[in-house]
VOPAGU-2260 file (C-alpha; in pm, 1 decimal, decimal comma):
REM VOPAGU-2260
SITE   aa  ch    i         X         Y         Z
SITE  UNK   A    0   21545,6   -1730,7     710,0
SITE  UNK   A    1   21271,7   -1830,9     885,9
SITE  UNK   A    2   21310,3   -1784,0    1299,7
SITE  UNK   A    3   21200,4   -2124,0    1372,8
SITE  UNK   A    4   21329,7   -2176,2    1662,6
SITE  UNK   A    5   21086,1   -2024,0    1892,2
SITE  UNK   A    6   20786,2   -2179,1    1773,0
SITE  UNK   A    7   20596,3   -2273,9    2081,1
SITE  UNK   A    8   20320,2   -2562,7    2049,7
SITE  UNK   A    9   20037,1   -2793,9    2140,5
SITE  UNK   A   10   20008,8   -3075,9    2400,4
SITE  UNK   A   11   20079,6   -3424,3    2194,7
SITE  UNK   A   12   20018,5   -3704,8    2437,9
SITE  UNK   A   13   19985,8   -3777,0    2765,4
SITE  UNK   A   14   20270,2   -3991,6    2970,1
SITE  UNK   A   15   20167,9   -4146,2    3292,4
SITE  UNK   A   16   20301,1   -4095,2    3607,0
SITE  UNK   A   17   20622,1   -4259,9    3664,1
SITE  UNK   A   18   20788,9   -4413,1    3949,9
SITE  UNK   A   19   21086,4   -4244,1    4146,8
SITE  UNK   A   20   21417,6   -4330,4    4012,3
SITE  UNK   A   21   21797,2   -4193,0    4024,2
SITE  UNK   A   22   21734,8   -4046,3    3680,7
SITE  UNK   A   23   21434,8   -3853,3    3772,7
SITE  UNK   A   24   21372,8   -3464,7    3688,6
SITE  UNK   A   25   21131,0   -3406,0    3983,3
SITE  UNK   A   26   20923,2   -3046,9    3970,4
SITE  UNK   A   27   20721,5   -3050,8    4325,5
SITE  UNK   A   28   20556,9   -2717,1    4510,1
SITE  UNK   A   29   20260,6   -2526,0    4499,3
SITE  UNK   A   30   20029,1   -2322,1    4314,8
SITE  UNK   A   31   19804,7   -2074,2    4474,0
SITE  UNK   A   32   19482,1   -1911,0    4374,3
SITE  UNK   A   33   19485,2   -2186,9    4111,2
SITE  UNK   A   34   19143,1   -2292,8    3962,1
SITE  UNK   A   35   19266,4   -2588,6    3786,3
SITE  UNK   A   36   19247,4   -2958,3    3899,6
SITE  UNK   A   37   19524,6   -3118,5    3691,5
SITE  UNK   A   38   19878,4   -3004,0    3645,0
SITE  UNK   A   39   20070,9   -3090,8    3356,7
SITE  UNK   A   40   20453,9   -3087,6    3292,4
SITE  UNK   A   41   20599,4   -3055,3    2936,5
SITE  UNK   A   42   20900,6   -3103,1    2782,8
SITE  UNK   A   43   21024,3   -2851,5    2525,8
SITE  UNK   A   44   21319,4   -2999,0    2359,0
SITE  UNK   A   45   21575,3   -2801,4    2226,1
SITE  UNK   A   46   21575,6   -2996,8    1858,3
SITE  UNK   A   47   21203,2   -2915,2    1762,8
SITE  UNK   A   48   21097,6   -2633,3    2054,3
SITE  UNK   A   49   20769,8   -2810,6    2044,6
SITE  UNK   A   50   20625,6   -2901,2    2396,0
SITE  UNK   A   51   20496,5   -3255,9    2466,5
SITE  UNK   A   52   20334,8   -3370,2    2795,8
SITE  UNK   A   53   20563,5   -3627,0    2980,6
SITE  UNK   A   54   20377,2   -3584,3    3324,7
SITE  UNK   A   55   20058,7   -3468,3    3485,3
SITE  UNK   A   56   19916,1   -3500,2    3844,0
SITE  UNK   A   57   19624,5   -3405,2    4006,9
SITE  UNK   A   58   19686,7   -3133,2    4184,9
SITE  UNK   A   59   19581,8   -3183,4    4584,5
SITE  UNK   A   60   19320,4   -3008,2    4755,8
SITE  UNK   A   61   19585,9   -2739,0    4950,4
SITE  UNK   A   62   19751,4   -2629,4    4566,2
SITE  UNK   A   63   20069,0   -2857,3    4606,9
SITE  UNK   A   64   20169,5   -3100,5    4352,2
SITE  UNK   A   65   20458,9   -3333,4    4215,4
SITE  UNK   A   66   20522,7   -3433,9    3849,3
SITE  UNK   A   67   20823,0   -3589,6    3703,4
SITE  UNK   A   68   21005,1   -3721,9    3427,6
SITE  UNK   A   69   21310,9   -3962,9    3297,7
SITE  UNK   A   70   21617,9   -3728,1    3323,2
SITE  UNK   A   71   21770,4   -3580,0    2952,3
SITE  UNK   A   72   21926,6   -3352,8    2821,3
SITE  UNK   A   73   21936,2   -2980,0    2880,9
SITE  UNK   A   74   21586,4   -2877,3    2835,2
SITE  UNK   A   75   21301,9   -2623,1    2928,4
SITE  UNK   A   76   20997,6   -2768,3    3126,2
SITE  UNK   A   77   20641,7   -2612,5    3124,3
SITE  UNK   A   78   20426,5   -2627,1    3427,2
SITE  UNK   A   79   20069,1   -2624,6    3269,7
SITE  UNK   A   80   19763,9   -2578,0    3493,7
SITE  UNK   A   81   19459,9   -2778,0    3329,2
SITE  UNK   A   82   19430,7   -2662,4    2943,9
SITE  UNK   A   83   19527,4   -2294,6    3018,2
SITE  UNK   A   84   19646,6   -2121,6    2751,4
SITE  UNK   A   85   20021,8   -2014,1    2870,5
SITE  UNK   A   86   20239,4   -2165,6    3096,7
SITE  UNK   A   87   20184,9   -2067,3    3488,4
SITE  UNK   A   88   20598,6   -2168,2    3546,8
SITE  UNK   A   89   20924,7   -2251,5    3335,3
SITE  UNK   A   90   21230,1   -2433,7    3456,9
SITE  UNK   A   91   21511,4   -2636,0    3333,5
SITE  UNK   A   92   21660,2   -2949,0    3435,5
SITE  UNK   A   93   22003,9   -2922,5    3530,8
SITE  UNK   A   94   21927,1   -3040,8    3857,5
SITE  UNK   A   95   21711,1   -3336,3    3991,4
SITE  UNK   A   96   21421,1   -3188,3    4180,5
SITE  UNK   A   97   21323,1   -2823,9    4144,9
SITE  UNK   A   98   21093,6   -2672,3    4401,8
SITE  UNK   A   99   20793,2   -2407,3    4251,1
SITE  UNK   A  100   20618,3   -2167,1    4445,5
SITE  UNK   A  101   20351,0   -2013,1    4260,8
SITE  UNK   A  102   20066,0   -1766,8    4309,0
SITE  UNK   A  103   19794,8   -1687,5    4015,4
SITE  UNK   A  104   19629,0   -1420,0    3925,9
SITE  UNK   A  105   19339,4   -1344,9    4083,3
SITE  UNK   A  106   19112,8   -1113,4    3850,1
SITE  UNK   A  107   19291,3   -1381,3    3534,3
SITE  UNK   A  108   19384,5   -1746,5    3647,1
SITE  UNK   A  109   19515,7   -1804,9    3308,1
SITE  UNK   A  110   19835,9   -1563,3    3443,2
SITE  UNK   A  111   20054,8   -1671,7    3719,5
SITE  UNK   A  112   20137,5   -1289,4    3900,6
SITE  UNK   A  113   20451,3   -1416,0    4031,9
SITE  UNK   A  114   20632,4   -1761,2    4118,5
SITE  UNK   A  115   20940,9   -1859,0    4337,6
SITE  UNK   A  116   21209,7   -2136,2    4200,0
SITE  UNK   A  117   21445,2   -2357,4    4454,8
SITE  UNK   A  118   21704,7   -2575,6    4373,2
SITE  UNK   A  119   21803,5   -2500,4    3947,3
SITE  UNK   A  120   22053,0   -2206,0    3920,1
SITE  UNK   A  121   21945,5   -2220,1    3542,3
SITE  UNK   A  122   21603,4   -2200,7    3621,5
SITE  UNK   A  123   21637,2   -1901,4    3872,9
SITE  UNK   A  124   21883,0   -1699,5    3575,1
SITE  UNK   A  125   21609,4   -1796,0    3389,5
SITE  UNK   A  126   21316,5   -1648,4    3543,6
SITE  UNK   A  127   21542,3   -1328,4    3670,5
SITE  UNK   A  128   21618,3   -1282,3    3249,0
SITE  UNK   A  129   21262,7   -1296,8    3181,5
SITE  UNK   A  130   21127,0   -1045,5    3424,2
SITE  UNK   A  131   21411,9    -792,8    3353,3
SITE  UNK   A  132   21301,5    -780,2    3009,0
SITE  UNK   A  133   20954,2    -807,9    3080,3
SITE  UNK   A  134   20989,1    -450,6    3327,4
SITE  UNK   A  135   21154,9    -284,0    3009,4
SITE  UNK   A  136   20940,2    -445,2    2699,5
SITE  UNK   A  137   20617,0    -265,9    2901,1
SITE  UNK   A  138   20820,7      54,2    2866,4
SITE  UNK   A  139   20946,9      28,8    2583,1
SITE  UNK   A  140   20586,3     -62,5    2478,2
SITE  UNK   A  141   20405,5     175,3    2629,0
SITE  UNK   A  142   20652,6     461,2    2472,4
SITE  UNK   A  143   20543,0     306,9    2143,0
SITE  UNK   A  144   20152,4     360,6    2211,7
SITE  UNK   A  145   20210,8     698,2    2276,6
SITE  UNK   A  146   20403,3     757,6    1976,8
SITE  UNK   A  147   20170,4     618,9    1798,3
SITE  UNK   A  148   19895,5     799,5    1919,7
SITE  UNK   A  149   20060,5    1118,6    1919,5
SITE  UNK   A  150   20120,3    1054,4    1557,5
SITE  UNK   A  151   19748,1    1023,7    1501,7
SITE  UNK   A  152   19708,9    1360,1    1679,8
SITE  UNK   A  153   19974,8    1525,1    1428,4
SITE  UNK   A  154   20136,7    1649,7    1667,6
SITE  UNK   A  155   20544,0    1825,3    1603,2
SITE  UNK   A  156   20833,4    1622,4    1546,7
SITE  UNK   A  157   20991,0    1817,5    1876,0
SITE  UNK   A  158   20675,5    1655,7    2071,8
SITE  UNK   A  159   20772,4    1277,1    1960,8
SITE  UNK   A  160   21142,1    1345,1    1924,9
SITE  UNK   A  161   21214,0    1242,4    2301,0
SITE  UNK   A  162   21001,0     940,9    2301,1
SITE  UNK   A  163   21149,9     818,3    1994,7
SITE  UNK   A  164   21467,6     843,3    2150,4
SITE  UNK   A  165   21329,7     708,6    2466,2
SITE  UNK   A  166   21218,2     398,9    2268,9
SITE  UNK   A  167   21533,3     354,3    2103,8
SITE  UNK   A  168   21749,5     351,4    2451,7
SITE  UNK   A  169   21501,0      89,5    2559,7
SITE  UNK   A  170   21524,2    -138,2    2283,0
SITE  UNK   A  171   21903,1     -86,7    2248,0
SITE  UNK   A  172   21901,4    -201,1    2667,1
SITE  UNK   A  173   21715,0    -500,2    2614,9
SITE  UNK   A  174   21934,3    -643,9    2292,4
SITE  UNK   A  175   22258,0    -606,6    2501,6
SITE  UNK   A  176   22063,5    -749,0    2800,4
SITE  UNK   A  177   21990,5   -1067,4    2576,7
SITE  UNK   A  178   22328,2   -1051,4    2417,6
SITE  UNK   A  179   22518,2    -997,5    2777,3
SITE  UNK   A  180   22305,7   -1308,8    2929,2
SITE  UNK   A  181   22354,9   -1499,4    2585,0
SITE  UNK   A  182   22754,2   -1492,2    2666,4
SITE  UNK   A  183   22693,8   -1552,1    3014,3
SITE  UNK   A  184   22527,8   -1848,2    2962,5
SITE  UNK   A  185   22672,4   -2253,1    2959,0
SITE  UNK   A  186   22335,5   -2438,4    2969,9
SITE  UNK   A  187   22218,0   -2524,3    2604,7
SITE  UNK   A  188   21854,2   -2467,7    2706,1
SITE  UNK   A  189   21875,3   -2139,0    2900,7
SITE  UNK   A  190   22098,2   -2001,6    2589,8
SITE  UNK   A  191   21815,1   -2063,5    2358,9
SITE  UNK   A  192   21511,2   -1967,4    2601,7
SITE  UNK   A  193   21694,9   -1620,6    2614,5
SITE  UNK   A  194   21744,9   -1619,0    2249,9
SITE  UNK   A  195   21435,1   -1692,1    2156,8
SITE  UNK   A  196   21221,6   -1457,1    2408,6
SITE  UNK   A  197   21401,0   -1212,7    2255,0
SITE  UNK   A  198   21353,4   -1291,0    1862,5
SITE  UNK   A  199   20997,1   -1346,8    1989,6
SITE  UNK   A  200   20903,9   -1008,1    2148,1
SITE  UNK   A  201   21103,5    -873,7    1831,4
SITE  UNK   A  202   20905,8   -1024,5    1593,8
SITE  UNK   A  203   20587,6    -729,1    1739,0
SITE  UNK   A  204   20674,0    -434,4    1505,9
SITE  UNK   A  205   20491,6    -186,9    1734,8
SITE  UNK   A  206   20807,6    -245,2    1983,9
SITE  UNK   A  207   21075,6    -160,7    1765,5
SITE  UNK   A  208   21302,3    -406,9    1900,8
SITE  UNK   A  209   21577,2    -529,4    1607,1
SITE  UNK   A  210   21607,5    -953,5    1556,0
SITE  UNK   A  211   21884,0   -1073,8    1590,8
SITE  UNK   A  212   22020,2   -1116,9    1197,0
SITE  UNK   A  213   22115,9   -1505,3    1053,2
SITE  UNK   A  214   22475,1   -1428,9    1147,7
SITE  UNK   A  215   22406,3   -1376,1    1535,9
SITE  UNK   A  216   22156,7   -1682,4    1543,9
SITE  UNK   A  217   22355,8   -1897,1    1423,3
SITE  UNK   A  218   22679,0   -1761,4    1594,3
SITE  UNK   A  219   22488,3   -1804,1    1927,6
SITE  UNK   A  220   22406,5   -2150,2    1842,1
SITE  UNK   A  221   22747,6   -2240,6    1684,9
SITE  UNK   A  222   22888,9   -2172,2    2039,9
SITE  UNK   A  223   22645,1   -2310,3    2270,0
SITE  UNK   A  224   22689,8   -2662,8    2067,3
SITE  UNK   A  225   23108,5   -2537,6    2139,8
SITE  UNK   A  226   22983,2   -2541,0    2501,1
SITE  UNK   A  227   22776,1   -2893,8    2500,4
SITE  UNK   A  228   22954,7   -3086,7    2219,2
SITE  UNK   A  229   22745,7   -3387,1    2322,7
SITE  UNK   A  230   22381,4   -3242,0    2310,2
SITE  UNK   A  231   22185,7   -3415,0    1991,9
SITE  UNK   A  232   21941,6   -3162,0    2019,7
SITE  UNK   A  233   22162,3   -2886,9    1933,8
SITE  UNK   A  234   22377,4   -3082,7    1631,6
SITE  UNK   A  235   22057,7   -3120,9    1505,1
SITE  UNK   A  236   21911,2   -2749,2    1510,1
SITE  UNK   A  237   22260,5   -2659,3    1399,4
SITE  UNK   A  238   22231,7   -2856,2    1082,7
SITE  UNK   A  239   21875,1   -2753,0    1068,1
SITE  UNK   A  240   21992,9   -2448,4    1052,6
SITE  UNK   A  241   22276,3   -2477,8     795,2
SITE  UNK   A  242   22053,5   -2643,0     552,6
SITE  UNK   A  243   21785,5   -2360,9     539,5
SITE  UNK   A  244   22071,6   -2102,3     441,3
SITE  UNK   A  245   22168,6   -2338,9     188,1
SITE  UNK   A  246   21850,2   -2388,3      73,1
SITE  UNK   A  247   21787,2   -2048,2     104,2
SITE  UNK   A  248   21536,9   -1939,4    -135,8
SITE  UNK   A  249   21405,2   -2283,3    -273,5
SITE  UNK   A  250   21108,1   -2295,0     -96,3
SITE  UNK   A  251   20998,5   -1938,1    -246,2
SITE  UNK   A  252   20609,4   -2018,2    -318,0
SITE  UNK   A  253   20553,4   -1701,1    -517,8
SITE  UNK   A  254   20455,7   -1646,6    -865,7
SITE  UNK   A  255   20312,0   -2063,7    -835,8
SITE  UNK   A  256   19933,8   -2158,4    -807,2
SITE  UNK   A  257   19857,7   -2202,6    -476,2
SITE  UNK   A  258   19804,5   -2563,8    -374,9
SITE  UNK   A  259   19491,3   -2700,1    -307,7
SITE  UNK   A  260   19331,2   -2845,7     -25,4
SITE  UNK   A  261   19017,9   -2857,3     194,9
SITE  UNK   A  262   18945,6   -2888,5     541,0
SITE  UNK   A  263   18701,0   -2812,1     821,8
SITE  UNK   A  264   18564,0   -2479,7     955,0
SITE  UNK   A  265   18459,9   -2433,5    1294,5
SITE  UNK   A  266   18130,1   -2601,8    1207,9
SITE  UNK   A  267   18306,9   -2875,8    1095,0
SITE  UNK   A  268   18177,0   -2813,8     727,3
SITE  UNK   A  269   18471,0   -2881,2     483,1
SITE  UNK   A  270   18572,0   -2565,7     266,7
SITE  UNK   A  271   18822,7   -2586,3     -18,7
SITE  UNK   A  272   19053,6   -2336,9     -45,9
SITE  UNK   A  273   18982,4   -2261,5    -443,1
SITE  UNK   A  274   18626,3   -2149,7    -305,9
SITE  UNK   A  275   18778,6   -1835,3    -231,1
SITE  UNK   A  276   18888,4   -1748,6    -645,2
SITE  UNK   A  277   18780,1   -1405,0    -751,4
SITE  UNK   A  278   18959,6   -1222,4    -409,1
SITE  UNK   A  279   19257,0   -1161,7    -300,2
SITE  UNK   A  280   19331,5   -1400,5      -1,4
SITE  UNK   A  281   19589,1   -1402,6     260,7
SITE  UNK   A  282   19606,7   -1773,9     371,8
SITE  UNK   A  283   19758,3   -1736,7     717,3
SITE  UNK   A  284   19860,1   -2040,0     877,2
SITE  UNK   A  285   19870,0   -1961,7    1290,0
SITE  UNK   A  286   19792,6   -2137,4    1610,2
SITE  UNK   A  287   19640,9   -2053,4    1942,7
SITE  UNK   A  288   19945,9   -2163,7    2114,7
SITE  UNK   A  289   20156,8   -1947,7    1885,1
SITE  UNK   A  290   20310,8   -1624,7    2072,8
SITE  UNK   A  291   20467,1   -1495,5    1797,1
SITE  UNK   A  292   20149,9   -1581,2    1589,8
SITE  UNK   A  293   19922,9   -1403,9    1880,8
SITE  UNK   A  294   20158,0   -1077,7    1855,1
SITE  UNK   A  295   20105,0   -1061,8    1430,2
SITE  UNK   A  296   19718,9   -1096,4    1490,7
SITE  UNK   A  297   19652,5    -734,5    1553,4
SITE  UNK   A  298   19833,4    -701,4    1229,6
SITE  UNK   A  299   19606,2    -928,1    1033,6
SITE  UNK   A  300   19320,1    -784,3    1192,4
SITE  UNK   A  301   19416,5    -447,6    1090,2
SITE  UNK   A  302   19471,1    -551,6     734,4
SITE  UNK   A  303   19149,0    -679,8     734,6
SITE  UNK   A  304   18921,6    -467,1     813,0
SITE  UNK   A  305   19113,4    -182,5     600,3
SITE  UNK   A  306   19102,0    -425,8     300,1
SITE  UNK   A  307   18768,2    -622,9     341,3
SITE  UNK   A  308   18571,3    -412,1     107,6
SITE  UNK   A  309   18787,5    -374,8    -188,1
SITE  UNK   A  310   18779,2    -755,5    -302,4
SITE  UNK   A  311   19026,2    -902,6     -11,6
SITE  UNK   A  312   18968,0   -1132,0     245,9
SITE  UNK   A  313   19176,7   -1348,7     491,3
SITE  UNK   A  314   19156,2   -1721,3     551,8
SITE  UNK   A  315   19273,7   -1835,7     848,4
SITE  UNK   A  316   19424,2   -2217,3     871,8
SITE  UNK   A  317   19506,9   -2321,3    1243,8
SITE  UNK   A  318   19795,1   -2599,4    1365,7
SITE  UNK   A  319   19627,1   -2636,1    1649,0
SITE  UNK   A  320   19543,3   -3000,0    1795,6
SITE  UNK   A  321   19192,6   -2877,3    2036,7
SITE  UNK   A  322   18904,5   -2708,4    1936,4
SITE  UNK   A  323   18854,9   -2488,5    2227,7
SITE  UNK   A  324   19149,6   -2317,5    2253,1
SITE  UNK   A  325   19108,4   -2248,4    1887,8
SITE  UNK   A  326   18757,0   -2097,7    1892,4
SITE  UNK   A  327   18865,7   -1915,2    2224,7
SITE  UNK   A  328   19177,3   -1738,0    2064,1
SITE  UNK   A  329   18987,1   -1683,1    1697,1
SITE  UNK   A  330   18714,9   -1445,9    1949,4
SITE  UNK   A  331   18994,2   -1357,0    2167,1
SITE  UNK   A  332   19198,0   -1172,3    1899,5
SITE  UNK   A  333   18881,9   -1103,2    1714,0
SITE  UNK   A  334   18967,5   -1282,4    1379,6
SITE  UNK   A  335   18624,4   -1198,3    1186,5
SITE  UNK   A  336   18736,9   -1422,5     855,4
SITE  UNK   A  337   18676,3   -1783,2     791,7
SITE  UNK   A  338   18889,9   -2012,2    1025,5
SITE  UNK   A  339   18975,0   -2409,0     916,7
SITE  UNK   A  340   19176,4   -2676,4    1095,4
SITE  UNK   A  341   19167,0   -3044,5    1105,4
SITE  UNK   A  342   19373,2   -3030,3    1440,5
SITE  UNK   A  343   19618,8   -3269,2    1374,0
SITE  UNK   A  344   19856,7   -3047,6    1461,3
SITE  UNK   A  345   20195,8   -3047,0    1287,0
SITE  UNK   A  346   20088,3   -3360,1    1117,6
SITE  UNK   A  347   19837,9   -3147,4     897,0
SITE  UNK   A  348   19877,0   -3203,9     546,1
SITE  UNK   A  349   19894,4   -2842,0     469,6
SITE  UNK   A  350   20244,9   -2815,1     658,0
SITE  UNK   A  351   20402,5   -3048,4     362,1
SITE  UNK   A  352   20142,3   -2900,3     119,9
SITE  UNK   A  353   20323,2   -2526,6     176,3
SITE  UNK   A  354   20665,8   -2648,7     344,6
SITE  UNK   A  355   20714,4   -2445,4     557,7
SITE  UNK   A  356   20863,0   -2508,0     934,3
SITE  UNK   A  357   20704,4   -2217,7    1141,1
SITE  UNK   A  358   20500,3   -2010,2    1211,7
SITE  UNK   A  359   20319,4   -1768,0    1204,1
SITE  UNK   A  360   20383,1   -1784,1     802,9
SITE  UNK   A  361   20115,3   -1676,9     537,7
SITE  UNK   A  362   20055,2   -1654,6     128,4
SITE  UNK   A  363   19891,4   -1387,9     -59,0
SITE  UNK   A  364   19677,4   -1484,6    -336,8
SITE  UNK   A  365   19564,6   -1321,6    -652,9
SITE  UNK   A  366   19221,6   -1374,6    -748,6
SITE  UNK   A  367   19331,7   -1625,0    -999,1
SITE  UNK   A  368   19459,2   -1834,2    -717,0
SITE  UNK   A  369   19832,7   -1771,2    -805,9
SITE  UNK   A  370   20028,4   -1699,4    -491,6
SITE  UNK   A  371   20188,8   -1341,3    -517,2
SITE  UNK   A  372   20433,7   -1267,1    -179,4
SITE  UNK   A  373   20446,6   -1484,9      96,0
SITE  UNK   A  374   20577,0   -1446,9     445,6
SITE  UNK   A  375   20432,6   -1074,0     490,1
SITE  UNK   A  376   20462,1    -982,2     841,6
SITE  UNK   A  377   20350,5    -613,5    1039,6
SITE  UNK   A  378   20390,3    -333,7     827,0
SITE  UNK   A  379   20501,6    -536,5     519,1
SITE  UNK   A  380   20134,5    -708,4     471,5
SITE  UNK   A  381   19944,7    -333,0     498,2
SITE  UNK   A  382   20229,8    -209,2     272,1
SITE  UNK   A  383   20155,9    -499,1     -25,4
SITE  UNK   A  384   19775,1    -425,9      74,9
SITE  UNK   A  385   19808,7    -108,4     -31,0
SITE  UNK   A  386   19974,6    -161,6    -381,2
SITE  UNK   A  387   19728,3    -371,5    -503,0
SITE  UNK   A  388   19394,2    -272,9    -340,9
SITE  UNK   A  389   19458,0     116,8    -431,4
């Protein structure tokens, strides 16, 4: 099953300011260091864990600001400086006003290097979560580069032996964090934050972390709905969820001729997807805004550039609603193949063309056009790579 609930997104509109009201969820502080001129605040409901803009303000000359919405239910809030790229807070509204305190990065202003929260308990177990796992992913990480590199080196098994098991503590401490703060938790929308940071860091093979299987997800999310029995959002994932295990299989794509369609380059010159017959193409359908679909790029890239030369190629088809943050992530992550969006976002035809619901989610090609695996993900996509292109 797909993990689709930790798909992040795009901006879709922009909500003017509204006036202050009893049902308010106010987000007021300060952001220092900041470059930006406008501050943005977007709701990510639970349901389709898809941000949309419901605020912005300009953001005064001494970094303070104020942005607020119509009160809901439980649900994570983005604090977005200008069009940057990630988040520079997170909080959730399970109280009326929550105070930010937040200081940027001063060698990269898309990063905030640390930020205060007053006033949400949820946001606070929130943000303490985050950076708990964040101190032991980078070890956990960095154990894995040196693995890997000592691997490359040939060096003994009795020289990697310790890391490996070093590694493995790591990523055994940070599933029982997540599970631990998982049963912890009553709000519906720090539950699934936690649950989904985690499926998203564990969807980068070169960590080693393990997802949490079908059975877990949807045993996490059966009792968080136990807990808020009157939260739409989370009926709906929950049947969302229950009708992709029983459709389980339907949507396979392989062994079908890959359906057709054309769109835009970065040029803006339309290319049609059958203009690639004669080569093996992986059709990889990503976003700029995608973590999970930023982590599998190094992947891809990999793939590529072992592959290019023996009749294979990649095209890349982006979700993404603004050119620049597309052509900044496609030289970013160095994606050197053909890139085409029209973005419209989730409304792109392609979405209904392929059906699927997240991604990052691709289709390999034959040369005839006839769509051989699908979904190939880190060491899976090389692996496939390998048995056809020997």
């Amino acid at each position: 099953m797909k993990k689709i609930l930790f798909v992040a997104s795009a901006l879709l509109a922009l909500v003017a300011c509204k006036e202050d009201n009893e049902n308010s969820f106010t987000v007021s502080g300060k952001i220092t260091n900041g470059s930006g001129k406008i501050v943005y605040l977007e709701e990510v409901p639970i349901g389709t864990m898809r941000p949309v803009i419901v605020d912005s303000a300009a953001l005064n000359s001494d970094g303070t600001f104020k942005i607020e919405t119509e009160t809901g239910e439980s649900a994570i809030y983005n604090v977005r400086l200008d069009q940057g790229m990630y988040p520079v807070a997170s909080v959730i509204n399970d109280q009326p006003a929550v105070e930010l305190d937040v200081v940027m990065n001063k060698e990269n202003n898309q990063f905030s290097e640390k930020y205060e929260v007053k006033g949400s308990p949820a946001s606070e177990k929130m943000k303490t979560f985050m950076f708990a796992f964040n101190e032991k992913l980078q070890n956990v990480y960095a154990q894995a580069t040196k693995i890997d590199s000592l691997h490359q080196l040939n060096k003994p098994d009795s020289v990697i032996a310790p890391l490996l098991q070093a590694r493995a503590e790591g990523s055994s401490y940070l599933r029982d964090l997540t599970l631990s703060e998982i049963k912890k938790s009553d709000n519906a929308a720090l539950t699934m934050f936690i649950l989904g940071y985690y499926q998203s860091s564990a969807s980068n093979p070169a960590v080693g972390l393990e997802p949490l299987s079908n059975d877990e997800v949807n045993a996490t999310v059966a009792d968080i709905v136990k807990k808020n029995p009157s939260h739409s959002g989370l009926a709906n994932l929950q049947k969302d969820l229950k009708a992709q295990m029983d459709n389980a299989g339907k949507g396979n794509l392989v062994g079908k001729p890959a359906p057709e369609f054309t769109m835009p380059d970065v040029n803006g010159r339309p290319v049609a997807l059958s203009s690639f017959k004669g080569k093996y193409v992986l059709v990889d359908f990503w976003a700029s805004w995608c973590k999970p679909c930023r982590m599998e790029n190094p992947n891809v890239v990999a793939a590529y550039n072992k592959f290019k030369d023996k009749n294979f190629t990649v095209l890349g088809v982006s979700l993404d609603q603004s050119k620049e943050p597309w052509l900044k992530a496609i030289k970013t992550d160095k994606l050197d193949w053909p890139q085409l969006s029209d973005l419209k976002f989730w409304e792109s035809p392609v979405v209904a063309l392929y059906g699927f619901e997240g991604i990052p989610f691709n289709v390999l090609l034959d040369p005839e056009g006839k769509i051989i695996a699908q979904g190939l993900r880190g060491a899976d996509l090389e692996g496939k790579l390998t048995e056809l292109l020997k």
